[in-house]
C-alpha positions as CSV (number, residue, x, y, z in Angstrom):
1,X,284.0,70.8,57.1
2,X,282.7,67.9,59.6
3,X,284.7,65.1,59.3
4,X,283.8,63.8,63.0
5,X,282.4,60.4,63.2
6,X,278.8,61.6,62.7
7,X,279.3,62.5,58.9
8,X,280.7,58.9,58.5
9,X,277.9,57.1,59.9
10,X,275.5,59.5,58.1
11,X,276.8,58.2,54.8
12,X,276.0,54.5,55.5
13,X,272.1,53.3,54.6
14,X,271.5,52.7,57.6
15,X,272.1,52.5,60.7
16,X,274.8,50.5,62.6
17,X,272.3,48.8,65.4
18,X,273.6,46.9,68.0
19,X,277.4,45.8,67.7
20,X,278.2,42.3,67.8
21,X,279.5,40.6,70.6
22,X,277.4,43.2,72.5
23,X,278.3,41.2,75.6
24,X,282.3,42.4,75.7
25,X,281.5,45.3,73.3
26,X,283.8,48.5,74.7
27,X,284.8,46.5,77.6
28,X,288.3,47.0,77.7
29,X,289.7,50.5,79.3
30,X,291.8,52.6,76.9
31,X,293.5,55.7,79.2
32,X,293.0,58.9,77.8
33,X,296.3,60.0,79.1
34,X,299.1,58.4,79.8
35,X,302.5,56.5,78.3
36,X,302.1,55.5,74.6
37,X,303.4,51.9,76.1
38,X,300.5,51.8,78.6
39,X,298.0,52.5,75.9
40,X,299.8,50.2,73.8
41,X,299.4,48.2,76.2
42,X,295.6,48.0,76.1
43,X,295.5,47.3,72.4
44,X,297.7,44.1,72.5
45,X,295.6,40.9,72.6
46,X,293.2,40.6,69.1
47,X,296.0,40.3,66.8
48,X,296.7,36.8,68.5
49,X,293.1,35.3,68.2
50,X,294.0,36.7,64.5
51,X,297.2,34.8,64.5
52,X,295.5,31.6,65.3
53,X,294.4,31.2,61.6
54,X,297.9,30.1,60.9
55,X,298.4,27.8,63.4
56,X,294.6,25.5,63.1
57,X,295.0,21.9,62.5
58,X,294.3,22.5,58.8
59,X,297.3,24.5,58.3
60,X,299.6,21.7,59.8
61,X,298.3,19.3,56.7
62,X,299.2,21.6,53.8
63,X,302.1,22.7,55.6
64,X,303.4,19.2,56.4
65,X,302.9,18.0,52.7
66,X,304.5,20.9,51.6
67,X,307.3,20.5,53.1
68,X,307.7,16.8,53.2
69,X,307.0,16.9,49.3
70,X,308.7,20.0,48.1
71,X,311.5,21.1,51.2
72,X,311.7,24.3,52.0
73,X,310.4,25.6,48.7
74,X,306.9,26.7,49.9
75,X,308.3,29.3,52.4
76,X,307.8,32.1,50.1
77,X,304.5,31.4,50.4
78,X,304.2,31.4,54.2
79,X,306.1,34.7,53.8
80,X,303.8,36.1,51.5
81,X,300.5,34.9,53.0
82,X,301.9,36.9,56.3
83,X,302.7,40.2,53.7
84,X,298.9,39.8,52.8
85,X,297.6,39.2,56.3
86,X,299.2,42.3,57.9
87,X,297.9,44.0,54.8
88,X,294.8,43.0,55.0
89,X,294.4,43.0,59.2
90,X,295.3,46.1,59.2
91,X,292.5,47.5,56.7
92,X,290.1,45.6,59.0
93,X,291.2,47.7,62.3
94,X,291.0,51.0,59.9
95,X,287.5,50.1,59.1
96,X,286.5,48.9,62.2
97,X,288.3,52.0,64.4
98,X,286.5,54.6,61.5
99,X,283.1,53.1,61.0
100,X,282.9,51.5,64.2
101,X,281.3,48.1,62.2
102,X,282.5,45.1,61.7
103,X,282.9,43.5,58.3
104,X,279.2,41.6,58.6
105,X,277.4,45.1,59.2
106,X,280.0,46.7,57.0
107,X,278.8,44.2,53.9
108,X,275.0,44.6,55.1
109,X,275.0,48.2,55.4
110,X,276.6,49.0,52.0
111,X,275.2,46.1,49.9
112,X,271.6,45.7,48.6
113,X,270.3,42.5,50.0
114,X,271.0,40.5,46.8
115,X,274.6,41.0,47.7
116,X,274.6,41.4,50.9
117,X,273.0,37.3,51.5
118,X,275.3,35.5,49.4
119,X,278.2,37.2,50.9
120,X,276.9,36.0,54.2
121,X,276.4,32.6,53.0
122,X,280.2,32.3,52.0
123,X,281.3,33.9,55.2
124,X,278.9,30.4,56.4
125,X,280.9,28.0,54.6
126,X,284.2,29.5,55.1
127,X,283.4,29.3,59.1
128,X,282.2,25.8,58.7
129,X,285.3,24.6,56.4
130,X,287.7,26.5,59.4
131,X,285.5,24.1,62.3
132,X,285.7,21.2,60.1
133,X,289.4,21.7,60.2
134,X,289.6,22.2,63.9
135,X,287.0,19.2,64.5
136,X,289.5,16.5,62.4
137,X,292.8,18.2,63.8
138,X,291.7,17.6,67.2
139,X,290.5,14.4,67.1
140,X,293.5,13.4,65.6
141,X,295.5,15.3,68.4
142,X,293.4,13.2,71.1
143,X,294.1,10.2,69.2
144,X,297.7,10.1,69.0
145,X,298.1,11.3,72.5
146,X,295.9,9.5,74.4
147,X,294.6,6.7,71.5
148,X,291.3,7.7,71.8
149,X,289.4,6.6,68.2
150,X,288.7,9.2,65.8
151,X,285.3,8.9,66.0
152,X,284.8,9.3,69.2
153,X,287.4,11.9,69.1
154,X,285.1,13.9,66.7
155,X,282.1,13.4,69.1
156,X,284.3,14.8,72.1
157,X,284.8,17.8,70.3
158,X,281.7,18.9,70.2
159,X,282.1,19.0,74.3
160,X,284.1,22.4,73.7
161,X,281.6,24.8,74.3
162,X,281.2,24.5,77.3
163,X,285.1,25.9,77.3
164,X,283.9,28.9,74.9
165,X,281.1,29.8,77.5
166,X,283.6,29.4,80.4
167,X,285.8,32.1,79.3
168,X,283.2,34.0,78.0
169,X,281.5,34.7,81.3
170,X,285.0,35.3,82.7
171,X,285.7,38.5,80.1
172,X,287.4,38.8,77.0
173,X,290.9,39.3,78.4
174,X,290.8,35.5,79.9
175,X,289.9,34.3,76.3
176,X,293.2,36.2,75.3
177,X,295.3,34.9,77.9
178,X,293.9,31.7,76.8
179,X,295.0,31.8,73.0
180,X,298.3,33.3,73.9
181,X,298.8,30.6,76.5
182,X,298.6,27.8,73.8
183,X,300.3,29.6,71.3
184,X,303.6,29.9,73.6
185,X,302.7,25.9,74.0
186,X,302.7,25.7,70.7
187,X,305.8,27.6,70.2
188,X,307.9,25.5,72.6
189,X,306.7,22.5,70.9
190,X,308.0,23.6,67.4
191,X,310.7,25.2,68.5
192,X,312.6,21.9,70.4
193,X,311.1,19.8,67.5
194,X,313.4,21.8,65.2
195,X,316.5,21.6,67.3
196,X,316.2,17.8,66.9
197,X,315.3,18.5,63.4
198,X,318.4,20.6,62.6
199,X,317.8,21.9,59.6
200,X,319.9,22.9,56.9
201,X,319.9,26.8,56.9
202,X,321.0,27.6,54.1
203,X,318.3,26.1,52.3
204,X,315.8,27.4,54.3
205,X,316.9,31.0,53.6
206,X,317.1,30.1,50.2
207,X,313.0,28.8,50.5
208,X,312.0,32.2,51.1
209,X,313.0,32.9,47.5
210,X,310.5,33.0,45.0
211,X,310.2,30.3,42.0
212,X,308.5,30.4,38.9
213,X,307.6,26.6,39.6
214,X,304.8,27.5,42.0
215,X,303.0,28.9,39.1
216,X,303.7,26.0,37.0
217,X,303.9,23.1,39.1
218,X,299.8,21.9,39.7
219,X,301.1,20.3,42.7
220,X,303.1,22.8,44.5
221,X,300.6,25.6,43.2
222,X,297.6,23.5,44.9
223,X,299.2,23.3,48.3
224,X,300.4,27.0,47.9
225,X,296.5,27.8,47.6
226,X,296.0,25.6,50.6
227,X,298.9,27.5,52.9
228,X,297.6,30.6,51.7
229,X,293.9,29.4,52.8
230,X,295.0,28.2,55.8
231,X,296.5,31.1,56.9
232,X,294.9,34.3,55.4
233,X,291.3,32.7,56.5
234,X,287.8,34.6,55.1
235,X,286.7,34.4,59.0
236,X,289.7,36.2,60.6
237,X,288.9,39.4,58.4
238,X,285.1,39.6,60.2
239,X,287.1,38.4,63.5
240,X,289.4,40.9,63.5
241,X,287.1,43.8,62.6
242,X,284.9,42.5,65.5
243,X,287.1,42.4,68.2
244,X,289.4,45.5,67.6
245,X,285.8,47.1,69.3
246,X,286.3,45.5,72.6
247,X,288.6,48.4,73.3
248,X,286.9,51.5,74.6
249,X,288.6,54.1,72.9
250,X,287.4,57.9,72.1
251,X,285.2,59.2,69.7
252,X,287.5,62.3,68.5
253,X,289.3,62.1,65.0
254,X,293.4,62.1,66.9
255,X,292.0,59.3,69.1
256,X,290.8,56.8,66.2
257,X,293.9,57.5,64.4
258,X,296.3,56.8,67.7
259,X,293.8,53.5,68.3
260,X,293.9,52.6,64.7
261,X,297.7,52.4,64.9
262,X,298.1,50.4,68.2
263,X,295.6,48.0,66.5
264,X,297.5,47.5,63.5
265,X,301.2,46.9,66.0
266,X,298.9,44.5,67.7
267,X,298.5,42.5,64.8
268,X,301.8,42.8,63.1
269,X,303.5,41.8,66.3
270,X,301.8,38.9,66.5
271,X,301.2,38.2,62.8
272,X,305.1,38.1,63.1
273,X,305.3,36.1,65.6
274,X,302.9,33.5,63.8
275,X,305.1,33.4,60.6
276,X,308.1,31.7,62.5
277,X,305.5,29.2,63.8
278,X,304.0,28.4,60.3
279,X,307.5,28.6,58.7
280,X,308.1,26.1,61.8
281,X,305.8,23.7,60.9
282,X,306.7,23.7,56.8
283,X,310.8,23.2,58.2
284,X,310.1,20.5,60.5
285,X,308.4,18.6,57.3
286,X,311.5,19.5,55.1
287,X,314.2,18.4,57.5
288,X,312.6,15.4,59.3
289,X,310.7,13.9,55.9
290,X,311.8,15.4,52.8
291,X,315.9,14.7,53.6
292,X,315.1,11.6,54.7
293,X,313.2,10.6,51.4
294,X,309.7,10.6,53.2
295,X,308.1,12.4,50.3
296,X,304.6,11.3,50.4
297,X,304.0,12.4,54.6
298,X,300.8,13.9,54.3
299,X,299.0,11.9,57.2
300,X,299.3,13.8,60.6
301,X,299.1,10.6,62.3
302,X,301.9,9.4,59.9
303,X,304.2,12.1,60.4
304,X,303.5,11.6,64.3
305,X,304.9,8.3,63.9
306,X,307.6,9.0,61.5
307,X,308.9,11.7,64.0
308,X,310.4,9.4,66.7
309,X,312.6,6.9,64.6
310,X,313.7,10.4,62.3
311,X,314.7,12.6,65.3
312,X,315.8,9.9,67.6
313,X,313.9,11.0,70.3
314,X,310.5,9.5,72.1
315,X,309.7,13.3,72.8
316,X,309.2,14.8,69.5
317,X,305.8,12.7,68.9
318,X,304.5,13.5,72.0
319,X,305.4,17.3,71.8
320,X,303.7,16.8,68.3
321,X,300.5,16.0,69.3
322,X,300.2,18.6,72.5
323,X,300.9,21.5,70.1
324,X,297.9,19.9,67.4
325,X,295.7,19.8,70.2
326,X,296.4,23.1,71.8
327,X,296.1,24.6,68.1
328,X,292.4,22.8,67.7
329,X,291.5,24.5,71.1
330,X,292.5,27.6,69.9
331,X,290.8,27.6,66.6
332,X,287.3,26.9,68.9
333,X,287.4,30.2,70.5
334,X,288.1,32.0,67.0
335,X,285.8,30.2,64.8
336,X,283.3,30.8,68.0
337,X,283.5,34.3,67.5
338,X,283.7,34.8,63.8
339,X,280.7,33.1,63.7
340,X,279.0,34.7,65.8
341,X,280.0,38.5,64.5
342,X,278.9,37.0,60.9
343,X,275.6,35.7,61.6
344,X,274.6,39.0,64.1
345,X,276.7,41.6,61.6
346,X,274.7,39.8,58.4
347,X,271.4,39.4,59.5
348,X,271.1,41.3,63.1
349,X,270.2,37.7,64.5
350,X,271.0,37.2,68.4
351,X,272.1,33.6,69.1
352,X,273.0,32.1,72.5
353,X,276.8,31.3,71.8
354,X,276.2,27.9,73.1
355,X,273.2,27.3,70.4
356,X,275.7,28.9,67.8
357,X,278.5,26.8,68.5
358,X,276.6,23.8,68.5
359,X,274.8,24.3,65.1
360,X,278.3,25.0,63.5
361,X,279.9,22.4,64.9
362,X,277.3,20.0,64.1
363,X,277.7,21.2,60.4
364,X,281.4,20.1,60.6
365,X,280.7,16.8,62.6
366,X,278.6,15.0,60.1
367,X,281.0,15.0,57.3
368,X,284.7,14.0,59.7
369,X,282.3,11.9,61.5
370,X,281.5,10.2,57.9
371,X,284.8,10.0,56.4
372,X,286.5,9.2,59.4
373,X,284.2,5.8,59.7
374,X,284.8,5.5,56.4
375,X,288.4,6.4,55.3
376,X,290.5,6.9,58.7
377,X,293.0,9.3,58.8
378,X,294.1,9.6,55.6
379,X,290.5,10.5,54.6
380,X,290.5,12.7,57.3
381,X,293.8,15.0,56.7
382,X,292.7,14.7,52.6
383,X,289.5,16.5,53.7
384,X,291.9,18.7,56.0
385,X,293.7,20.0,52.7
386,X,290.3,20.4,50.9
387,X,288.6,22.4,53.7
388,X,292.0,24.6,53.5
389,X,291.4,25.4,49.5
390,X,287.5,25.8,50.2
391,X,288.9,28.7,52.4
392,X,290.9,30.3,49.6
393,X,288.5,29.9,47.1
394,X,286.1,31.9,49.4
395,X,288.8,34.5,50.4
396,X,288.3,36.8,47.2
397,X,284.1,37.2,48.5
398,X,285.7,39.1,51.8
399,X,288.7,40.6,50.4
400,X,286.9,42.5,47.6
401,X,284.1,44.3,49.7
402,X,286.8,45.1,52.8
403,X,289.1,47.1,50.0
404,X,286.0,48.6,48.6
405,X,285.2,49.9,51.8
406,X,287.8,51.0,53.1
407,X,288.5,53.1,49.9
408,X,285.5,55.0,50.2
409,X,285.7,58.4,52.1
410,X,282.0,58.6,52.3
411,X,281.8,55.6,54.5
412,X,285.3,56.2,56.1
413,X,285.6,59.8,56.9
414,X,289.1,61.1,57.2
415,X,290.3,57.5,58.1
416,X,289.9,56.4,54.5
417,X,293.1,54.3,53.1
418,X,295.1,55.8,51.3
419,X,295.3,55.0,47.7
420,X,298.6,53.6,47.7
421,X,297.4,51.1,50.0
422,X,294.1,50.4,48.4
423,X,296.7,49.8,45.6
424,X,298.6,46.7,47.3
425,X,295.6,45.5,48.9
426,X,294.2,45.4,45.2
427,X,297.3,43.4,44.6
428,X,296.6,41.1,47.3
429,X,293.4,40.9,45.8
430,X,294.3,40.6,42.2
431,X,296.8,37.7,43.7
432,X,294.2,35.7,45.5
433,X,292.0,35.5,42.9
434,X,294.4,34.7,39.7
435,X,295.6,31.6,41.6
436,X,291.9,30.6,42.6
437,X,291.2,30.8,38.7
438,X,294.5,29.0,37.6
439,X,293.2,26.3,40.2
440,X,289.8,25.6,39.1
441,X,291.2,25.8,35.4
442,X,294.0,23.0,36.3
443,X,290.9,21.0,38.0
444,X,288.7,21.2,35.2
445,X,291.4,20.5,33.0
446,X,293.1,17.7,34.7
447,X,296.5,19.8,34.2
């Protein structure tokens, strides 16, 4: 029986076309031959623009009321929401290795059109909630470092892509080196912030407990959504699935499998890696605001000046606003990407990045340049929270089809999943959505 990579594209459709990101497309050497570290080796770099989604500037404003409102109790979540996102990174590389599509082409191949559009237009929103997030987290990064106003400071962001087509032209490993540049700032930041901090460790192992009150608790269950949205994003599934295909590897059946797993160490490592960060962010909130009886910190700007007097240390805000900034950097290059892959992977369109990065970040301006003028930044994080459950609530519309692919052997060949891991995902799934419903029904409800 052929179960080569021809009888997996034959059962698509149509056909595949040009791949997205055509421009770094197979551009990264993957040796036949040699160590299994060496090849390793090759593979390591996507998981990290992955890992960005839970480090953006919208992330920091669920996790920091979290934390400052509940303690450590939302820590479970973090945990889980890193469960679901190796889960669910990891069916993205087995698609993207087997059918060599991303998620856009994946949806666009298998879906009539009637399907195929709207799931495209969520994949839209979800990309423009992610840059709205960036846009507001940045400009309050420039203003608490270098008191520049927040409305300039969301004009100023709009400067960043020329930074996007910068690294662009220099090749995709310099937009790694990039991300994982800032995410070791990042890392620093937290990590001295939390030695000033010093939490109580008990209760932190103890957050990574699960509580029935999540469930129950509107509050706690709203910024759970929130963390969850913030950090298993819509647009790092079509991300992920885009940029596993910068790495040249074979055609044959053993060499998909062998790149399908350094793919999916790639992004546990660093999905990993970003749990301590986001479980970072939700401790510093516990120990600094909630011990202290600083419930209500939900402001970025206010928790940048709470930080000082708390920690007893001139440092901590300063290190505080570097790592927001560095984070709302980051998030440009990923949301950069995903939008492109969704827009060419949806409807085969070919945009300039520059002219795609402006008309999504013009999307994003006009509502923090709006609420900004009008409500400063506690408008500005509120909206931060709300982009953050937007991005939940559209999680279910990428989720579903990406398990439903995956499953299927006559678009996945002998790299179909497995059914015990359809299974979980389907959990993941079944997860996601129950909490998006017992949201909307507490909304309408006024619960």
């Amino acid at each position: 029986m052929d179960t080569g990579p021809g009888r997996t594209l034959a059962s698509w459709r149509r056909e595949r076309g040009s791949p997205s990101l055509s421009d770094v497309h197979r551009s990264i050497a993957v040796r036949s031959h040699g160590s299994p570290w060496r090849k390793l080796a090759a593979f390591l770099g996507p998981g990290y623009l992955v890992a960005v989604g839970y480090m953006d500037p919208g992330n920091w404003a669920t996790s920091l009321a979290g934390g400052a409102k509940f303690g450590y109790a939302l820590l479970v979540i973090a945990l889980l929401s890193n469960i679901m996102a190796i889960i669910l990174q990891h069916l993205c590389a087995r698609m993207a290795v087997a059918t060599e599509r991303d998620l856009a082409q994946a949806c666009r191949d298998a879906y009539p059109r009637p399907v195929s559009y709207p799931l495209w237009s969520l994949a839209e929103i979800a990309i423009c909630a992610t840059d709205l997030a960036e846009v507001i987290g940045t400009a309050i990064g420039l203003n608490l470092l270098f008191g520049i106003p927040l409305e300039i400071g969301v004009l100023v962001t709009a400067l960043d892509v020329f930074l996007i087509l910068y690294l662009q032209n220099k090749g995709f490993r310099w937009i790694e080196a990039f991300v994982i540049t800032l995410l070791g700032v990042i890392a620093v930041c937290f990590l001295v912030q939390i030695a000033m901090a010093n939490p109580e460790w008990g209760q932190v192992v103890r957050g990574f407990a699960p509580t029935t009150e999540i469930i129950s608790n509107p509050d706690m269950l709203y910024l759970s959504l929130g963390i969850i949205g913030a950090t298993v994003m819509p647009h790092n599934l079509y991300l992920h699935s885009g940029i596993v295909q910068t790495r040249a590897f074979g055609e044959s059946l053993p060499e998909k499998r062998e790149a399908m797993k350094f793919a999916t160490i790639d992004s546990t490592l660093a999905l990993m890696f970003a749990l301590t960060i986001n479980a970072s962010i939700l401790i510093l909130a516990a120990a600094a605001f909630n011990r202290t009886g600083n419930t209500g910190v939900v402001d970025l700007d206010k928790a940048h000046m709470l930080l000082s007097p708390l920690l007893g240390s001139a440092m901590a805000p300063t290190l505080f606003a570097v790592a927001l900034i560095c984070c709302g950097l980051n998030s440009t290059v990923t949301a950069t990407m995903a939008g492109q892959i969704v827009m060419e992977g949806f409807l085969d369109i070919r945009l300039p990045p520059w002219l795609r990065r402006l008309v999504t970040r013009a999307v994003a301006i006009v509502p923090a340049a709006l609420v900004t003028i009008a409500y400063g930044a506690s408008g500005s994080t509120k909206l931060l929270i709300l982009s953050q459950v937007i991005l939940s609530l559209q999680l279910p519309f990428a989720i579903i089809p990406l398990v439903m692919i995956t499953a299927s052997r006559r678009k996945m060949g002998e790299l179909v999943a497995p059914r015990w891991l359809t299974g979980i995902a389907g959990v993941v799934a079944a997860i996601v959505i129950t909490l998006n419903v017992k949201l909307i029904v507490d909304f309408l409800t006024g619960a």
